[in-house]
C-alpha positions as CSV (number, residue, x, y, z in Angstrom):
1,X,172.3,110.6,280.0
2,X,173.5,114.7,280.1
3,X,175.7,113.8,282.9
4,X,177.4,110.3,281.2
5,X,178.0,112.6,278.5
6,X,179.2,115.2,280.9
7,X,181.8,113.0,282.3
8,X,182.9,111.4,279.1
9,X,183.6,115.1,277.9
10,X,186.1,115.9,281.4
11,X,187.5,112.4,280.5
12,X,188.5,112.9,277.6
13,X,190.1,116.3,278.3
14,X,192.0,115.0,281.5
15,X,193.3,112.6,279.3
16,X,194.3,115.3,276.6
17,X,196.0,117.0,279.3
18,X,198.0,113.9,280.5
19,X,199.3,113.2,277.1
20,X,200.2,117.4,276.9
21,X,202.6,117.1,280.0
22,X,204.4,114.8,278.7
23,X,205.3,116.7,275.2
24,X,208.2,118.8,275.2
25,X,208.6,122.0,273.5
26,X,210.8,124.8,271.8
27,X,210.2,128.2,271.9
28,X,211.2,130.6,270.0
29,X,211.1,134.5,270.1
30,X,211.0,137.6,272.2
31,X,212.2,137.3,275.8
32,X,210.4,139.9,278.1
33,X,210.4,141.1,282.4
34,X,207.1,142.3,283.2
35,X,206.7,144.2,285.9
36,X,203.7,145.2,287.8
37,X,203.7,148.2,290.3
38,X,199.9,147.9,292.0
39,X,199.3,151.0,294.2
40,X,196.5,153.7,295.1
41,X,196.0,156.8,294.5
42,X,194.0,159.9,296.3
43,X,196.1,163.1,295.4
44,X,197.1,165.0,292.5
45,X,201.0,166.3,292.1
46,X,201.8,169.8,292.9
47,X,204.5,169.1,290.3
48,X,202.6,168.4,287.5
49,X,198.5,167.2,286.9
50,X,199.4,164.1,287.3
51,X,198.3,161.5,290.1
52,X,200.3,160.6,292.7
53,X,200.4,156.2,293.0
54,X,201.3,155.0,297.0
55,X,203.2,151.9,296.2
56,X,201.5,149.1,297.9
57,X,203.3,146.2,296.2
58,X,205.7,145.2,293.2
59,X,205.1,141.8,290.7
60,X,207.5,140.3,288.1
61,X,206.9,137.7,285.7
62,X,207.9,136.4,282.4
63,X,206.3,138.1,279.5
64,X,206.1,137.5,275.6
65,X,208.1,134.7,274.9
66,X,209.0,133.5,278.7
67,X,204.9,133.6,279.1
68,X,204.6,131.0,276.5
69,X,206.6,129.1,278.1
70,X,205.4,129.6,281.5
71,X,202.1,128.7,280.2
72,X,203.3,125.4,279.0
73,X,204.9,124.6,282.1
74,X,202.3,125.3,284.2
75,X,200.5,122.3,282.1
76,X,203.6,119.8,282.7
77,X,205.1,119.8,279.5
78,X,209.1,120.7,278.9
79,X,210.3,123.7,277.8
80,X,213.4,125.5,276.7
81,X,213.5,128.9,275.3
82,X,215.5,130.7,272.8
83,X,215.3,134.4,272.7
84,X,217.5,137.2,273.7
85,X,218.0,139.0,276.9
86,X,220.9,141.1,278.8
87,X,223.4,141.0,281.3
88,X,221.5,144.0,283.4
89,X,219.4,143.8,287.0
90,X,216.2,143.0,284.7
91,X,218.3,140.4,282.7
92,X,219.1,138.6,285.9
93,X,215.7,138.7,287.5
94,X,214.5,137.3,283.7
95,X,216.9,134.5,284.1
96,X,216.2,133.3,287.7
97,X,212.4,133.4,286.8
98,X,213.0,130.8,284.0
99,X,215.2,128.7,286.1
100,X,212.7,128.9,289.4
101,X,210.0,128.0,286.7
102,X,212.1,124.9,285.7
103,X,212.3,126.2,282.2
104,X,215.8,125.6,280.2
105,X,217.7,128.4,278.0
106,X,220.9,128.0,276.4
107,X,223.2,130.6,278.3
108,X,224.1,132.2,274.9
109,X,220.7,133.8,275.3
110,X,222.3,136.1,277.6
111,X,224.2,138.8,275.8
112,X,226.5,142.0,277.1
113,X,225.6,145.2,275.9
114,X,222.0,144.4,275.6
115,X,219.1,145.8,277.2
116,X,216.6,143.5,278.2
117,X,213.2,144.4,277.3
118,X,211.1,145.5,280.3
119,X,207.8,146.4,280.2
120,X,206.5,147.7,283.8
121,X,202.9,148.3,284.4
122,X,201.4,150.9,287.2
123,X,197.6,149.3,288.1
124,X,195.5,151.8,290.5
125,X,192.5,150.2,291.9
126,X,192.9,147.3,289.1
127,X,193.2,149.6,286.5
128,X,196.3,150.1,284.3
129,X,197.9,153.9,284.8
130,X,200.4,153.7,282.1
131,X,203.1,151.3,280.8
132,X,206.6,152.2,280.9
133,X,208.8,150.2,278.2
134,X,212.6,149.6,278.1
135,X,214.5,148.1,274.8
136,X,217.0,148.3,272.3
137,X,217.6,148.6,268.6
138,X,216.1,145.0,266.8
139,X,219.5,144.4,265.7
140,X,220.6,143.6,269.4
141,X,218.3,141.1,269.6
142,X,219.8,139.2,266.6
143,X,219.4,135.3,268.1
144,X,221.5,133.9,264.8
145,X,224.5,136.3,265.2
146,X,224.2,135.0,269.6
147,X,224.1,131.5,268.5
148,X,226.7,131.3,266.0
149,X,227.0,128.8,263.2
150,X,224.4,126.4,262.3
151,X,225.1,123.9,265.2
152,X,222.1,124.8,267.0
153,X,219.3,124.3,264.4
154,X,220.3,120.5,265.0
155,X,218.8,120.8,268.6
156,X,215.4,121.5,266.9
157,X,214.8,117.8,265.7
158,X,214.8,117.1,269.8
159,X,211.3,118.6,269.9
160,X,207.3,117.6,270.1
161,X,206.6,120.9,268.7
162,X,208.0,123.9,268.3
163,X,206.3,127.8,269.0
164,X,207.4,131.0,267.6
165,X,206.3,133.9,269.7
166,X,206.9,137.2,267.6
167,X,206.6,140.3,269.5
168,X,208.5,142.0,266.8
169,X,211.5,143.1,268.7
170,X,214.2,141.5,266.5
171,X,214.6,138.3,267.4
172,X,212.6,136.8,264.8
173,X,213.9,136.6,261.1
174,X,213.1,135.2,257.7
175,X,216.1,132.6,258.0
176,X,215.2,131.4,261.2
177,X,211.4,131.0,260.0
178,X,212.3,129.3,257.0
179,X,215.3,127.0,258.4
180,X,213.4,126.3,261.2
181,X,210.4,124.8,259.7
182,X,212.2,123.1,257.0
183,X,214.0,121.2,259.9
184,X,210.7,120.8,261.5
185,X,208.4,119.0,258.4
186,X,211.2,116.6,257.4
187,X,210.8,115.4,261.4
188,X,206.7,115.6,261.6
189,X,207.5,118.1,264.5
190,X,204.5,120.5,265.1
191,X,205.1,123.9,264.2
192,X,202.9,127.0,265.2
193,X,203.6,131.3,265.5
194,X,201.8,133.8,267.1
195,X,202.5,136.3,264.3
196,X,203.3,139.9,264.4
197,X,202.7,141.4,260.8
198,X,204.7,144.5,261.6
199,X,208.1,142.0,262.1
200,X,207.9,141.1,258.4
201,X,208.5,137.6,258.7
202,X,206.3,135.2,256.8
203,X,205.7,131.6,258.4
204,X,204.9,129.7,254.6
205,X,204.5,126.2,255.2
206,X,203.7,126.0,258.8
207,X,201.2,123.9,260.7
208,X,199.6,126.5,262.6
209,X,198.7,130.8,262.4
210,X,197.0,132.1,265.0
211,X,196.8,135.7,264.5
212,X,194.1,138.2,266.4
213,X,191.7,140.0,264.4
214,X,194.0,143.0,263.4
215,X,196.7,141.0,263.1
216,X,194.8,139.1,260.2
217,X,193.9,142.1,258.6
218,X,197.1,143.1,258.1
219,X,198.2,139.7,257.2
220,X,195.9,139.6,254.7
221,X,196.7,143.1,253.1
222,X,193.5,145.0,254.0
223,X,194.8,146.9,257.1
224,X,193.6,147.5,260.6
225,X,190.7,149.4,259.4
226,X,189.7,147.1,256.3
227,X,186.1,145.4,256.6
228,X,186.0,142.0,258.1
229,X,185.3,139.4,255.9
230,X,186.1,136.4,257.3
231,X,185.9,134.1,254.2
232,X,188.0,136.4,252.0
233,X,190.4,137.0,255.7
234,X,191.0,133.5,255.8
235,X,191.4,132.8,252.0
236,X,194.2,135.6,251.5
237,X,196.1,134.4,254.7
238,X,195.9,130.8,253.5
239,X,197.4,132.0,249.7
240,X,199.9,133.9,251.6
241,X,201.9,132.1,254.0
242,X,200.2,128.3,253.0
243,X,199.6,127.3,256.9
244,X,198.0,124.2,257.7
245,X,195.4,125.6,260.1
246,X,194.5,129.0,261.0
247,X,192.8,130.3,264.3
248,X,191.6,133.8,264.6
249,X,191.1,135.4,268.1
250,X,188.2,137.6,267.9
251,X,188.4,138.9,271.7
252,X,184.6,138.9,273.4
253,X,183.8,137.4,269.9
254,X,186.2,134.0,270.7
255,X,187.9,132.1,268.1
256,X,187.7,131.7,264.0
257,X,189.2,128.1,262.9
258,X,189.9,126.9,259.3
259,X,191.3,124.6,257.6
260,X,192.5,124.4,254.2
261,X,191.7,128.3,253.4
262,X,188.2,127.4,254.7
263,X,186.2,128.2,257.7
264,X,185.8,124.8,259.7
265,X,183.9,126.8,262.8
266,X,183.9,129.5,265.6
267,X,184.2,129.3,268.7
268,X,182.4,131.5,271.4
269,X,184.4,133.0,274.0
270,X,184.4,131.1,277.6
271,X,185.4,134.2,279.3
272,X,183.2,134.7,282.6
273,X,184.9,138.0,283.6
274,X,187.7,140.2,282.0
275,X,190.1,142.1,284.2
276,X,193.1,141.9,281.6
277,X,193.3,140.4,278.0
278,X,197.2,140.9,278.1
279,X,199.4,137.6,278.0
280,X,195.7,136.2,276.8
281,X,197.4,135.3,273.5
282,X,200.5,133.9,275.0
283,X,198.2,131.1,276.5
284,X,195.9,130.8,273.1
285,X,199.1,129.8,271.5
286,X,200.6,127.5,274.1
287,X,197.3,125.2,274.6
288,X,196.4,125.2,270.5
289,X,199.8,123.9,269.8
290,X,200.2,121.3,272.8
291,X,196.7,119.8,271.4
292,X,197.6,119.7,268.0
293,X,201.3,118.1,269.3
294,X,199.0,115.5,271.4
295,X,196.7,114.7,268.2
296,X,194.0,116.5,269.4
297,X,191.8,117.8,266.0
298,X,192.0,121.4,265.3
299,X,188.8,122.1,266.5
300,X,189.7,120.3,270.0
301,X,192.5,122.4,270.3
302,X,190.8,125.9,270.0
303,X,188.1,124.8,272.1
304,X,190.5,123.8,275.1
305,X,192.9,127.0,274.3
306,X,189.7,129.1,274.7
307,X,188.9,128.0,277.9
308,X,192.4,128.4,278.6
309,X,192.3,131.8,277.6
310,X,189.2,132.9,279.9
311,X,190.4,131.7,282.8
312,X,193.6,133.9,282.2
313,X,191.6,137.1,281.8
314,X,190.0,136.4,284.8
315,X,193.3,137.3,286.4
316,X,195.4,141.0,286.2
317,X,198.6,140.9,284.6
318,X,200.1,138.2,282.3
319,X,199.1,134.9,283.6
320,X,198.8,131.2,283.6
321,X,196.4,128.3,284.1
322,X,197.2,124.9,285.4
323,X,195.0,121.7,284.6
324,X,193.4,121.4,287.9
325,X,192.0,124.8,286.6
326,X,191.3,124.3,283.2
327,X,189.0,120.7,284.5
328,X,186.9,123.5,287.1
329,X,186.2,125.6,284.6
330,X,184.9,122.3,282.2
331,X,182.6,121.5,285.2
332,X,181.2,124.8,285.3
């Protein structure tokens, strides 16, 4: 009987995932490079007390944004992002990842006398040095002023589902928020943001939150440090910004679901080992709205973007997970 049930339950996620690849879906938000220097180290400098790091090997991938959408692509579906980068080395590197990685831009994404936003990581013996970060003012990241006109809010009707990934940096605004989404419920489109408080922007009306636990805090008005409380957490987010559904990460702790400005359940982590939580939201985010865009119930969705999410912490550096994964990890 345990394994009819068994198979019924990898069943009916293979055939979640099926429907998944063929969705298509928008992006929208901060464009990122990440880079990854991995090395070794076994001497301090005579320069300064600082280690010295032996450069074994160098990694770049898509980050923020671009890592949402890689997610989703590693999963089938379609993709095109809209975010802002430059016309630098890192720019050009940014765009042939998203091209190799079959995922579409509109070429205004690519601006002159921009810096794109490069965020390059030094790991010695699988631990993270330091992080050295390159940007420019939020203003240069304006994706309304690079678009021009209104033409290009039409393009959003095209969509499944639609994800905004807000890393803060500028590209995100109030307008685009509220236009988008607008556009978005007259179609029955999916809408869903992985929120940064800091950014300002308020997402009232959408389908989906999915904040982590500081984030919520702050959402909610108590502040990093506030206590907790996940009923009165959920209930201030909820008379807030009015989302449909809101999901919590909690970390170690998984995932906080509710419905309605009410708790519907958590879910535990399905983490087996952590090397690196980052990007860990960027795939959160990709599999809860995919599901939701398939039909999956809300509690469907944050259990199979919590699985999602533990195999990517299983890996260093921002990462992916393909199906064949995912369906491993069920049988587990």
């Amino acid at each position: 009987m345990q394994r009819k049930l068994n198979e019924n339950k990898v069943n009916h996620w293979e055939n979640l995932l099926e429907r998944i690849a063929k969705l298509r879906v928008l992006v929208i938000g901060d464009l990122m490079l990440d880079r990854y220097v991995f090395g070794d180290a076994h001497r301090i400098s005579p320069e300064a007390p600082v280690p010295v790091v032996d450069i074994e090997r160098e990694k770049e991938t898509l980050g923020a944004a671009g890592n949402v959408a890689l997610n989703l692509r590693s999963i089938g579906a379609g993709v095109e992002v809209l975010g802002i980068f430059g016309e630098d080395i890192p720019g050009e590197r940014l765009k042939h990842l998203l091209s190799a990685h079959g995922i579409r831009f509109d070429p205004r994404c690519q601006q002159k006398n921009v810096r794109t936003i490069l965020k390059t990581r030094v790991i010695v013996r699988g631990q993270q040095l330091c992080r050295l970060d390159v940007e420019d003012l939020p203003e240069k990241y304006d994706l309304e002023r690079a678009m021009g006109g209104e033409e290009w809010l039409a393009r959003v009707r095209d969509w499944d589902a639609i994800i905004f990934s807000d890393y803060a940096k500028g590209v995100m605004t109030q307008g685009i928020a509220d236009r988008v989404i607008g556009v978005a419920r007259s179609r029955g489109i999916i809408t869903a943001a992985d929120p940064k408080p800091k950014s300002g922007v308020q997402f009232r009306g959408i389908d989906l939150l999915k904040p982590n636990k500081s984030e919520a805090l702050e959402m909610a008005g108590v502040g990093i440090h506030g206590r907790f409380s996940t009923t009165e957490i959920c209930r201030a987010i909820f008379t807030r910004q009015r989302p449909k559904y809101l999901v919590i990460t909690l970390g170690q702790e998984g995932m906080l679901v509710a419905e309605g400005g009410e708790i519907v359940g958590q879910i535990a982590s399905d983490a087996r080992e952590i090397f690196d939580v980052s990007g860990a939201g960027d795939t959160a985010i990709a599999f809860l709205t995919v599901a939701l865009a398939a039909r999956e119930s809300i509690i469907g969705a944050a259990k199979l973007a919590n699985l999602a999410s533990g195999v990517v912490v299983g890996k260093i550096g921002t990462a992916t997970v393909t199906a064949n994964e995912i369906l491993g990890a069920m049988r587990l």
